[in-house]
C-alpha positions, 0 to 999 in steps of 0.5 A: 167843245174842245174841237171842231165837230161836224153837225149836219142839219135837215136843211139850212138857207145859204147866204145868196147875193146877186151883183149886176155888173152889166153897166159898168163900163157900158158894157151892153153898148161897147164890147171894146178892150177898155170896157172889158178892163173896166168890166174885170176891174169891177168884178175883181173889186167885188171878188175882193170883197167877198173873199175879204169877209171872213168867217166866223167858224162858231157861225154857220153856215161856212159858205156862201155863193155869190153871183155877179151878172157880167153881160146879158147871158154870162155870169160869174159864180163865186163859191165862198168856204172856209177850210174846215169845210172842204178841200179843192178835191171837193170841188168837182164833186159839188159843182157837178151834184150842183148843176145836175140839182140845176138841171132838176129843178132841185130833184136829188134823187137822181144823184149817186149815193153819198158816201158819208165822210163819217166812213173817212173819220172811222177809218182814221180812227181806225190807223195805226197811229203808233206806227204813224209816229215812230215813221216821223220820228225816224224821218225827223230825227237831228233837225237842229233847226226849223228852215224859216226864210223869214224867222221874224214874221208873227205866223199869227198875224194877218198880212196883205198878201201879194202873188206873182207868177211865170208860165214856163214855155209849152216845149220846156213843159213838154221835155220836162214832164217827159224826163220825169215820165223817162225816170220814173218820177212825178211832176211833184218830186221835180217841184219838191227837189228843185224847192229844197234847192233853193231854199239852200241857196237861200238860206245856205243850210243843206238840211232844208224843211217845207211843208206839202199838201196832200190829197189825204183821200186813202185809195183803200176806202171805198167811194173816197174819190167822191166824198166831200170834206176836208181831206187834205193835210199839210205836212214836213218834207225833209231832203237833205242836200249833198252838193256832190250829188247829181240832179238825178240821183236828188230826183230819185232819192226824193221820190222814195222819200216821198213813198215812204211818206204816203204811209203817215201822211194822215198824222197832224201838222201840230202833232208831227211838230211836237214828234220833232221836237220844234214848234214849227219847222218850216214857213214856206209851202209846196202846193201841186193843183193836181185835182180834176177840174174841167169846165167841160165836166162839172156841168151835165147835159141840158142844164142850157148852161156852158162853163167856161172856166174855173178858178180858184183863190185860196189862201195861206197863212205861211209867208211863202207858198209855191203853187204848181198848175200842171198843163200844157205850159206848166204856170208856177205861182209864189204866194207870199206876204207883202210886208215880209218880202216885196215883189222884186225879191218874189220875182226873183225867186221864181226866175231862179226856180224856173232856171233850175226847173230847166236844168234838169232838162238840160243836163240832170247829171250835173251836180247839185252845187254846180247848177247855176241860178243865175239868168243870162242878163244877170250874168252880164251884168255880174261879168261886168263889175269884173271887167270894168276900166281901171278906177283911180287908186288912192294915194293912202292906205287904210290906217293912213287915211284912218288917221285923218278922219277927225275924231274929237270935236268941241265948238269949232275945235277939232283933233284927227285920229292922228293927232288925238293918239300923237297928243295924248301919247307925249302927254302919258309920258309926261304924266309918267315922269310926274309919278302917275302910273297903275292904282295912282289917282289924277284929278283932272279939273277941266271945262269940256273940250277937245284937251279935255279928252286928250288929258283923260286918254293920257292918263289911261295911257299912263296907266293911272286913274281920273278923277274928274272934278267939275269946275263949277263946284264950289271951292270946299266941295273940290278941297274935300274930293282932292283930300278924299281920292288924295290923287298925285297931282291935279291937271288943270287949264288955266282958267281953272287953275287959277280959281282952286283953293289950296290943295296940297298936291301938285297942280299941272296946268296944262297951257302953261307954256313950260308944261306945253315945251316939256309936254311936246318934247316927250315922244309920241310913240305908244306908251307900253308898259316899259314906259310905265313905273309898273305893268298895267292889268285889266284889274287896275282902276280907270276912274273914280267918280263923285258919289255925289250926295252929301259929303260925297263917296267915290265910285272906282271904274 
């Protein structure tokens, strides 16, 4: 099939294991902090394991429980699904139908009635799904690019992933929820705004994209609050940033948005992508927990159980994903993948968030660019480079001390910058006056070394072409190449010179001691084109090169 479709047998056997764990660290015989470290080590080694066998969709049944044994009458269960089964939503509804079937030693028929998630998909089917897209459309018009804080990670590659978290302190939870509940704004649109921020700051575009969940449970179905399913969708939020707007005023522009939003929030990811025109728009995630799960309630009365706490790990496969637990202090999550981003960055993320999180308290008519990230210790330290003692100031300047860094060396030879431009500029004004100049051919015949170089940038200088001649050829193939470029003269060393056949041409020998006396009596400036016999133009050839083979052919550079 081309998509998933739900299949509900009769029954069906759940995969059940069961994991003792009571011996670990002695646990029955101490009740002291080291065994219970080793206790929780144990039992999140095995969490581990569970969550990290995966499903395979084509193999049912997607979940699977597994209980772990902790002490004499304390357990752990763990409720193992994939996604496409149910959504957090779901959770409360199947743990409290769960235990009251505990309770009932399996007796259903004091459960409510089911409302079939048939209904839901009806429904769905039912929308104006028109209507639906030209709203994306209209939101999403002129995003020129996806916000991506790491544009080179595979979103289909499966990373180890990683997570940190900062609980802010219960009186800064408490004046953050009232202003929001004073403004007429959600938790949720504080969480978003504050997101949109950072992710200009940390990417510096004031048109940001994120994605959000939603509950997608539409209030207007009946018996929707107790269905269990896949409910929730992930979807883009796009907030455009003025740095001139206040915080509130952000806040409140955000809420609407959000409003608007809750019309086409059914519409799939993939499908709004393609209305954007982008194949992905952004890779982090929004995520607030704001479903009902109380310990308290799931488990009725006289099951002989007593839940002490629920928690939960789900996954995500964007590179960042923010996660909000609402309570008295408010606990703030990065989820992220390690090998995208490491721990210290994530730490300091989320210290930023938490400083712009108490901004807003603290004055929600600052505007938007003047908010400061910055922590107080980081402050210091920033006000510190500022205002250190006076360095020792070197006695050269840049171009100065440009010169004096070495820039050729052969063996235990060596020219400085200075000392290349100086040699090679006297050189070119030499060459000029023995007729080299643009379109006009120089054989250089040469073993490598530092004049090697300065004879090549002379001639470029000079404004002619070098036709470098290798003096290992034998005698007839350098006759042929000299004959062949027909160059104005031939620069030579010494050693060289003295083994070239006749050439017919004028031979320079470089250290010569006549051609050294006249070489550094010419001057050392640049060498222009009012130096040169004719202007040098980007046209002119640099170079001619052996073609090698056989008689040989040459190729102009």
């Amino acid at each position: 099939m081309d998509q998933p479709v739900q299949v509900i047998p009769r029954e069906i056997e759940l995969p059940w294991e069961e994991i003792d764990l009571t011996e670990t660290a002695e646990a029955e015989a101490h009740a002291d902090a080291d065994a219970d470290a080793e206790r929780h080590a144990a039992c999140e080694r095995v969490l581990d394991g569970v969550r990290n066998h995966r499903f395979d969709p084509t193999d049912p049944p997607l979940l699977r429980f597994t209980l772990i044994r902790i002490g004499t009458d304390r357990h752990l269960l763990a409720l193992t699904n994939h996604h496409i089964l149910l959504d957090g939503w779901s959770y409360p509804v199947l743990l409290h139908e769960l235990f009251e079937l505990y309770a009932r030693e399996g007796d259903d028929s004091h459960l409510p009635p089911v409302t079939p998630y048939r209904d839901y998909l009806t429904w769905l089917a039912a929308r104006d799904r028109g209507a639906a897209e030209e709203g994306w459309r209209q939101a999403l018009a002129g995003i020129e690019e996806p916000t991506l804080l790491a544009p080179a990670a595979n979103p289909a590659r499966s990373a180890r992933r990683d997570r940190v978290a900062l609980e802010l302190p219960g009186d800064l939870t408490a004046r953050l929820e009232g202003w929001a509940r004073d403004h007429g704004l959600t938790l949720g649109t504080v969480i978003q705004g504050a997101w949109a921020i950072m992710l200009h700051r940390l990417t510096g575009r004031d048109d940001v994209v994120f994605g959000i969940t939603t509950a997608g449970r539409p209030p207007e179905l009946p018996g929707v609050e107790s269905m269990v399913g896949l409910f929730i969708n992930t979807v883009p939020v796009r907030i455009t940033l003025d740095q001139d707007e206040t915080l509130a005023t952000l806040l409140a522009r955000v809420q609407k948005e959000h409003v608007r939003l809750l019309d086409r929030q059914y519409t799939g990811l993939t499908e709004v992508c393609q209305l954007a025109g982008h194949p992905r728009l952004f890779d982090s995630l929004v995520v607030v927990e704001n479903y009902p799960m109380d310990p308290g309630a799931v488990c009725p009365p006289g099951t002989g159980l007593r839940v002490t706490d629920i928690s939960g790990h789900d996954g995500t496969h964007y590179p960042l994903g923010l996660v909000v637990f609402p309570g008295e202090s408010l606990r703030l999550r990065l989820d992220y993948r390690a090998d995208v981003f490491d721990r210290a960055t994530v730490e300091s993320v989320l210290r930023r968030l938490s400083a712009l999180l108490e901004a807003v308290v603290m004055d929600a008519g600052r505007c938007v660019g003047g908010v400061e990230l910055v922590s107080a210790a980081e402050r210091g330290v920033l006000l510190g480079w500022g205002s250190g003692g006076g360095g020792t100031v070197p006695s050269g300047t840049v171009p100065g001390m440009l010169g004096e860094r070495v820039a050729v060396v052969c063996g235990e030879a060596a020219l400085s910058f200075e000392e290349l431009g100086s040699r090679s500029d006297r050189l070119a004004r030499f060459l000029v006056g023995c007729g080299v100049g643009p379109e006009r051919l120089v054989a250089v015949a040469m073993p490598r070394s530092v004049d090697l170089v300065v004879v090549l940038l002379a001639v470029l200088k000079a404004g002619g072409a070098y036709v470098p001649v290798d003096p290992g050829f034998p005698a007839e193939r350098v006759r042929f190449m000299v004959e062949d470029a027909g160059p104005v003269l031939v620069v030579a060393s010494g050693e060289v010179a003295g083994r070239l056949p006749s050439l017919g041409v004028s031979v320079v020998v470089l250290d010569d001691p006549e051609t050294e006396r006249e070489v550094v009596g010419c001057p050392d400036g640049e060498v222009t084109d009012a130096d040169r016999p004719a202007p040098l133009h980007p046209s002119h050839p640099a170079y001619v090169m052996d073609g090698a083979v056989g008689d040989g052919a040459g190729d102009a550079g």
